[in-house]
C-alpha positions, 0 to 999 in steps of 0.5 A, spaced: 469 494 922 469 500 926 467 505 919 475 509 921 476 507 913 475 511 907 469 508 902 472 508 896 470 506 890 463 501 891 466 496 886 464 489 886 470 487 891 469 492 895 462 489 897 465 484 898 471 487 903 465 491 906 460 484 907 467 480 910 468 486 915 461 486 917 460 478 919 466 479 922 463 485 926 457 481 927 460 474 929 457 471 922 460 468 915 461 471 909 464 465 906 460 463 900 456 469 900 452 471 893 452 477 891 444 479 888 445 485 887 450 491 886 448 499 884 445 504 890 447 498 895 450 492 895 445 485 896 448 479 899 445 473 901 450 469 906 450 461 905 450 459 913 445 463 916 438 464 912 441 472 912 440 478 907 446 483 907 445 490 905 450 495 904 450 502 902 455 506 898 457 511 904 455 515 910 450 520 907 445 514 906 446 512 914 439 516 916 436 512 910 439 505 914 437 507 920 429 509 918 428 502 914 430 499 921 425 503 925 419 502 920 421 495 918 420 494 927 414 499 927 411 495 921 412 488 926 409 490 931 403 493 927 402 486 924 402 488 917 407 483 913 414 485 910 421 484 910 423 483 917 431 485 920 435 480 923 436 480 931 440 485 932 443 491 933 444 495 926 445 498 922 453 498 923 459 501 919 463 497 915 469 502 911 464 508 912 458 504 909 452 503 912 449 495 913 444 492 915 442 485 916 434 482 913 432 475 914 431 470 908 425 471 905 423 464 901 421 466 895 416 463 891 417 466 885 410 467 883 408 473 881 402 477 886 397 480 883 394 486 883 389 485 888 393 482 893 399 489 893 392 493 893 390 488 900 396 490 903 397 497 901 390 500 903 393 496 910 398 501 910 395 506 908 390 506 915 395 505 919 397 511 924 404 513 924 408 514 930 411 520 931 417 517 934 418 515 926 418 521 924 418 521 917 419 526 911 414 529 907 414 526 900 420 528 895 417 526 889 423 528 885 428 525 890 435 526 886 432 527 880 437 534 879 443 532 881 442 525 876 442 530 870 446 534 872 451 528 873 448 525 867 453 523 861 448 527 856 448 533 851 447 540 854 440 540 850 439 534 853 441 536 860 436 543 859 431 539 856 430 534 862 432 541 867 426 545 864 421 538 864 423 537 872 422 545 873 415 544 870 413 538 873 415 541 880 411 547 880 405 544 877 406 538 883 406 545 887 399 546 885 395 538 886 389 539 892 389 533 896 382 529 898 385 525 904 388 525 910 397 524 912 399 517 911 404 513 910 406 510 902 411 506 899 414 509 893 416 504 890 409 499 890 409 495 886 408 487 885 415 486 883 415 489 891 411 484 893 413 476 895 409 471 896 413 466 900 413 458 900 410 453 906 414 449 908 410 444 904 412 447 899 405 451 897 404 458 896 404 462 902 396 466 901 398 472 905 404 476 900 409 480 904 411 487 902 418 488 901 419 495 906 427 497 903 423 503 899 419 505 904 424 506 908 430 509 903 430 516 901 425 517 895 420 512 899 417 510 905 415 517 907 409 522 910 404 523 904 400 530 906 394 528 903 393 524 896 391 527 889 385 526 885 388 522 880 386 526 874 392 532 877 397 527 876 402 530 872 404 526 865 410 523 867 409 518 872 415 514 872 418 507 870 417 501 874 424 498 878 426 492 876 424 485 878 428 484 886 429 478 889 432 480 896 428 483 902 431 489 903 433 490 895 
């Protein structure tokens, strides 16, 4: 509860161990919990509270935490739709791991269309940003080299992908921009988009954007200027999996 204990292994069951302490720390169950999602961070959705519960591998992610909070508030208060936090103080430490509390997103499990996370984008996209958030400059290639480096490859691979990310940095170095600083989401696209129920059942008509990868380490940040689009590099990269937690 208090983060005094090593985080160890980021196996299933020690989510789970991780997930107990936290509710304990906050006041809430873990009994029942179902466990959505296990790779960068552990998703639970609780079973007596409408709460979803992140959890990340260790305290070199803890900045990350604290950012999503922050631009899930800022992104509140400017009335944009996106995942909220639950009401509380967070994130907190649970056996050195960073957690942080979403509410339930209810889910229509329709898929949005392409105009809708347009609609929403260019809406992030005007929006200011306040210093108070400051927010990274874009890190396209994240931690890119330390996965090859750390990947389970041949040496001609690993020299293959190291000279392909060197090529493709010098030439990112080289875009010229057409407009001005924003903030972007780095991880856009429908899959990242809900469309939530009324309590009538129907389809909600106003999406909601999922705001984790905007916040996390290779997403949400403060975008010199876009390129032209015919400056794009050849390698764009792959799309996430489909998500179905709030902060997945």
């Amino acid at each position: 509860m208090n983060g005094a204990s090593h985080a160890g292994p980021f196996t299933s069951a020690e989510a789970l161990a991780t997930l107990a302490d936290a509710c304990q720390a906050t006041g809430q169950s873990a009994e029942g919990a179902t466990l959505m999602r296990l790779g960068e961070n552990a998703i639970f959705r609780l079973a007596r509270d409408p709460v979803v519960v992140r959890i990340a591998r260790d305290l070199s992610i803890l900045n990350d935490a604290k950012k999503e909070v922050a631009v899930a508030s800022w992104l509140r208060n400017a009335h944009l739709p996106a995942a909220e936090t639950a009401e509380r103080s967070q994130p907190i430490i649970a056996r050195r791991r960073p957690v942080t509390f979403w509410k339930l997103i209810d889910d229509s499990e329709t898929k949005a269309t392409v105009a809708e996370l347009g609609t929403i984008l260019r809406r992030l996209h005007a929006l200011p940003v306040p210093g108070s958030l400051r927010l990274p400059e874009l890190d396209l290639f994240g931690r890119v080299a330390d996965r090859v480096g750390a990947a389970d490859i041949t040496d001609a691979d690993r020299s293959f992908l190291t000279e392909r990310l060197r090529s493709l940095r010098a030439r990112y170095q080289d875009l010229r921009y057409a407009l001005p600083p924003s903030a972007v989401h780095g991880d856009a696209h429908q899959s990242n988009l809900i469309k939530r129920r009324l309590r009538s059942g129907l389809q909600e008509h106003r999406p909601l954007m999922r705001t984790s990868r905007m916040a996390s380490a290779s997403c949400q940040d403060r975008r010199r200027r876009s390129p032209r689009e015919d400056q794009w590099p050849d390698n764009r990269g792959a799309r996430s999996r489909r998500r179905r937690s709030p902060a997945a």
